[in-house]
C-alpha positions as CSV (number, residue, x, y, z in Angstrom):
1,X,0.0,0.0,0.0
2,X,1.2,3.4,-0.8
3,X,1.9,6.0,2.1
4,X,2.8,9.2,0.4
5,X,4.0,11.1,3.8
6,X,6.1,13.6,2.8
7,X,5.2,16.0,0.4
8,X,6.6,15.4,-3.5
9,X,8.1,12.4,-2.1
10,X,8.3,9.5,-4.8
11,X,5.2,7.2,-4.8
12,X,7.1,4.5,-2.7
13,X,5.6,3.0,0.4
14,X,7.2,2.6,3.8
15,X,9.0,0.1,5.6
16,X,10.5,0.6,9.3
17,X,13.7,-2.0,9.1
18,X,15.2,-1.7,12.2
19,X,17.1,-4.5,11.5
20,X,21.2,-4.8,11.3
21,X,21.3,-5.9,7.8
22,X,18.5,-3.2,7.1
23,X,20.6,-0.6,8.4
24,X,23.8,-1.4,7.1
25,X,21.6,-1.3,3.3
26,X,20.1,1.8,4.3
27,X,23.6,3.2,5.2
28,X,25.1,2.2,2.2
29,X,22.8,3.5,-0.5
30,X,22.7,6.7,0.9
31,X,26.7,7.0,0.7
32,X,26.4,6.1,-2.9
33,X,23.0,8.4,-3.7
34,X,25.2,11.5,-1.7
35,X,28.8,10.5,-2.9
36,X,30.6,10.6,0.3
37,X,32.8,8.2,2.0
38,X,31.7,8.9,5.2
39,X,28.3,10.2,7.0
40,X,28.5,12.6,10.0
41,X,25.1,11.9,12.0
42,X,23.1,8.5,11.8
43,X,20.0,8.9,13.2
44,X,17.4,5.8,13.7
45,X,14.1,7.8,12.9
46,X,10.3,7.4,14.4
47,X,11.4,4.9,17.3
48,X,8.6,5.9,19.6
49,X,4.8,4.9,20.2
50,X,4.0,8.0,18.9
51,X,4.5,7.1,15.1
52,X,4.4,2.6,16.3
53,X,1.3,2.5,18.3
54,X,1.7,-1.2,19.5
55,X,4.0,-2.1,17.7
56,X,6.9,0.1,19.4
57,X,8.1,-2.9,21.8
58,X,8.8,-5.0,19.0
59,X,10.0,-2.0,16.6
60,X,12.1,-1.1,19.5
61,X,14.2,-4.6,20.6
62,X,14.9,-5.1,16.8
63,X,16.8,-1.7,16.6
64,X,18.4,-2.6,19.9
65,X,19.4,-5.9,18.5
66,X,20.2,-4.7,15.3
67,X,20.5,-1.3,14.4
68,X,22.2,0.0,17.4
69,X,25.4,-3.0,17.0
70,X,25.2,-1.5,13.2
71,X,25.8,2.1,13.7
72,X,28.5,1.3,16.4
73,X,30.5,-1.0,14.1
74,X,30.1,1.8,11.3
75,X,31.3,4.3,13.9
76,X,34.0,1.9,14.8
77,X,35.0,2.1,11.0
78,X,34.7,5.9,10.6
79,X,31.7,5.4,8.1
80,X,29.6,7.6,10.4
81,X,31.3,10.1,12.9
82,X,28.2,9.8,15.1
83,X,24.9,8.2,15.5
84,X,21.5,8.6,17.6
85,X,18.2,9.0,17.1
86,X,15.3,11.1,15.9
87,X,12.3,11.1,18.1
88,X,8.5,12.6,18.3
89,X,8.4,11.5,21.9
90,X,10.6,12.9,25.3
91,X,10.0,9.2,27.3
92,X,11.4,7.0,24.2
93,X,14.3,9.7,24.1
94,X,15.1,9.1,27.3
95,X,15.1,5.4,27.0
96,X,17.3,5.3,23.9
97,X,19.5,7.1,25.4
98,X,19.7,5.1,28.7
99,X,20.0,1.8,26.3
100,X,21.7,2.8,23.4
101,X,24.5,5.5,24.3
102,X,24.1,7.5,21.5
103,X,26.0,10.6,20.6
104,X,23.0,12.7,19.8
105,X,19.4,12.8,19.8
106,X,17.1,14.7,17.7
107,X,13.8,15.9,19.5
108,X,11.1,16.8,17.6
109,X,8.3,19.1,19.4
110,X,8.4,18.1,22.7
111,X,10.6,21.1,24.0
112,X,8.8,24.1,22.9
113,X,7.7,27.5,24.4
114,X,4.3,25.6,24.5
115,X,5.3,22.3,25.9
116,X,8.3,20.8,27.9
117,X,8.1,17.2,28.6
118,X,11.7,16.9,27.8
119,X,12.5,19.2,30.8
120,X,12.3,17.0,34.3
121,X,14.1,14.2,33.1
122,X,14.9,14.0,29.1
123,X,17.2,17.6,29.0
124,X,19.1,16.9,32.8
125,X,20.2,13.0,31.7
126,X,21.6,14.1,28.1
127,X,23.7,17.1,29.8
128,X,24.8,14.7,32.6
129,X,26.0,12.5,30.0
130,X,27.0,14.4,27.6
131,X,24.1,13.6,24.4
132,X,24.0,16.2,21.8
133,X,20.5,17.6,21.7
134,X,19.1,18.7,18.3
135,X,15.4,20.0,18.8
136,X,12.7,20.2,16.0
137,X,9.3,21.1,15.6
138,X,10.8,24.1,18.0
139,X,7.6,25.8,16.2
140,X,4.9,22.8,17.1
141,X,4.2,22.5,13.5
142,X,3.9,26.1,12.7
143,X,1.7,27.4,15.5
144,X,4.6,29.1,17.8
145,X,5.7,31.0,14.0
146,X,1.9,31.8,12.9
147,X,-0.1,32.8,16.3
148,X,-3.1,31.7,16.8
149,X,-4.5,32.0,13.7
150,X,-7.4,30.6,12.0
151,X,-6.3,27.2,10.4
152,X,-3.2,27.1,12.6
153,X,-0.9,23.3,12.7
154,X,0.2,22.0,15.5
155,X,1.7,18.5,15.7
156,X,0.7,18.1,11.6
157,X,-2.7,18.6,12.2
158,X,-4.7,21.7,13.1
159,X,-4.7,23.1,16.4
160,X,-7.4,22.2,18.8
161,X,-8.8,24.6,20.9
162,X,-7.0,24.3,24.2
163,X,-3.6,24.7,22.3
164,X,-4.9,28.2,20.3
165,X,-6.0,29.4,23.9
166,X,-2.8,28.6,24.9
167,X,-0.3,30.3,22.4
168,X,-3.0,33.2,22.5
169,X,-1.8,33.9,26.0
170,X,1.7,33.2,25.3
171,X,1.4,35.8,22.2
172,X,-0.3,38.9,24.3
173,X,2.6,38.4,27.0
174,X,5.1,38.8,24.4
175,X,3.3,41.5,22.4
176,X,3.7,43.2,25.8
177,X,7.5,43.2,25.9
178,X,7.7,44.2,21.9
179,X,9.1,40.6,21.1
180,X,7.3,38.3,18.0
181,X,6.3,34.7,19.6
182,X,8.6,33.3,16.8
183,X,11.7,35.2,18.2
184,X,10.9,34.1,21.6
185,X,9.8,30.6,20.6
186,X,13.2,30.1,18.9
187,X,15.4,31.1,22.2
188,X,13.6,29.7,24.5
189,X,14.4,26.2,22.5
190,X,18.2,27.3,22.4
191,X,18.5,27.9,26.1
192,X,19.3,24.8,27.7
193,X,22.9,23.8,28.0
194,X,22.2,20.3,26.6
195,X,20.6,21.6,23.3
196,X,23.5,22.0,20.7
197,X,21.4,23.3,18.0
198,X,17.6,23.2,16.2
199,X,15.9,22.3,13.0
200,X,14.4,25.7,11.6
201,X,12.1,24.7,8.9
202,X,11.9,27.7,6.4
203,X,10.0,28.2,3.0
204,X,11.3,31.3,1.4
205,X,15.1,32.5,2.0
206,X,13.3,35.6,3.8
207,X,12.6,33.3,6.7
208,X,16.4,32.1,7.3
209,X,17.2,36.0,7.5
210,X,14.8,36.0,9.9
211,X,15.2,33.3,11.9
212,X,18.9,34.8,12.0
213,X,17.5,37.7,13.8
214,X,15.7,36.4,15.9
215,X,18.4,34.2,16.9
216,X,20.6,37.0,17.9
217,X,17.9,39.7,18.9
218,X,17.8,40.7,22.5
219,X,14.4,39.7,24.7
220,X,13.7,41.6,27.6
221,X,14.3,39.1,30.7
222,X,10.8,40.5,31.8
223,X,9.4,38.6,29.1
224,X,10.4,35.1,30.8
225,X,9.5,36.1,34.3
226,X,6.3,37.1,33.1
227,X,5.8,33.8,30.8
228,X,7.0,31.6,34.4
229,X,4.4,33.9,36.7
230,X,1.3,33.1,33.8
């Protein structure tokens, strides 16, 4: 069956191999479709319930049995520099990292202005021990760049109407200290000492000189107090 998930993708449909041999193919098409002897990050993708449903517990001992002994052997043999994995879910990051020991993890939405799972327990183990946090979905989909507008996404879908209230009240504090939600929404991801960089979607080169800005733009410290008081 077909499962067109990504847009203009080729009409292929999709297989989750977390096996060793199933990595090691995976791994060595894309050095041939890039032309590179070597790959710097390895990340196993989608290894949470979030994207498995019930079939994460098996999904999840195959890659320990077999992707995880791949990418260290390929790190062993300087065919990947690093490895990890790239996540939808702060509890299966967590656990990957406990089992695995990877070098980095890649965290999509669940440390945002508008959410923090990943902050009691996820963000404090991968400083202790040194992971390399990327975060993505720093937006939620779109929501944290857009406001609360009509038709606004959040986690691929559109927003529901606890999470417009939400960023609603989020916006009108920052419209208060002269700051857009997307500049604040962008450093609040960076702060953390484990996070060594994000994932900033953009459409139009307009948005990376943006996104540039508001990387290095000042926010009044106000802001935040206010945001933690709210």
């Amino acid at each position: 069956e077909s499962r067109q998930v990504f847009c203009g993708a080729l009409d292929h449909s999709v297989s989750y191999d977390y096996s060793y041999d199933g990595v090691m193919r995976s791994l060595e098409q894309s050095l041939l479709r890039l032309g590179v002897s070597h790959i710097d990050l390895a990340l196993v993708h989608d290894l949470d319930p979030w994207t498995h449903g019930d079939a994460y517990e098996r999904h999840y001992a195959a890659a320990l049995k077999g992707a995880v002994p791949a990418l260290q052997e390929m790190k062993s043999q300087g065919v990947i520099r690093a490895f990890g994995a790239g996540l939808n879910d702060a509890d299966s990051a967590e656990r990957f990292s406990r089992d695995a020991s990877p070098d980095a993890i890649l965290l999509a939405g669940r440390y945002s202005l508008l959410e923090q799972p990943a902050l009691d327990s996820f963000l404090p183990l991968a400083e202790g021990t040194g992971i390399g946090v990327i975060l993505g979905g720093v937006f939620n989909s779109g929501i944290l760049a857009t406001g609360a507008i009509k038709g606004a996404r959040y986690d691929y879908a559109e927003a529901p109407p606890q999470i417009l209230d939400r960023v609603r009240r989020i916006e009108s504090i920052c419209e208060r200290h002269g700051t857009p939600l997307r500049r604040a929404a962008v450093q609040f991801a960076l702060a953390p000492p484990a996070v060594s960089s994000l994932i900033l979607g953009a459409a139009r080169p307009n948005e990376v000189t943006m996104q540039i800005e508001d990387i290095a733009a000042p926010i009044p410290t106000a802001l935040w107090a206010e945001l933690r008081r709210e």
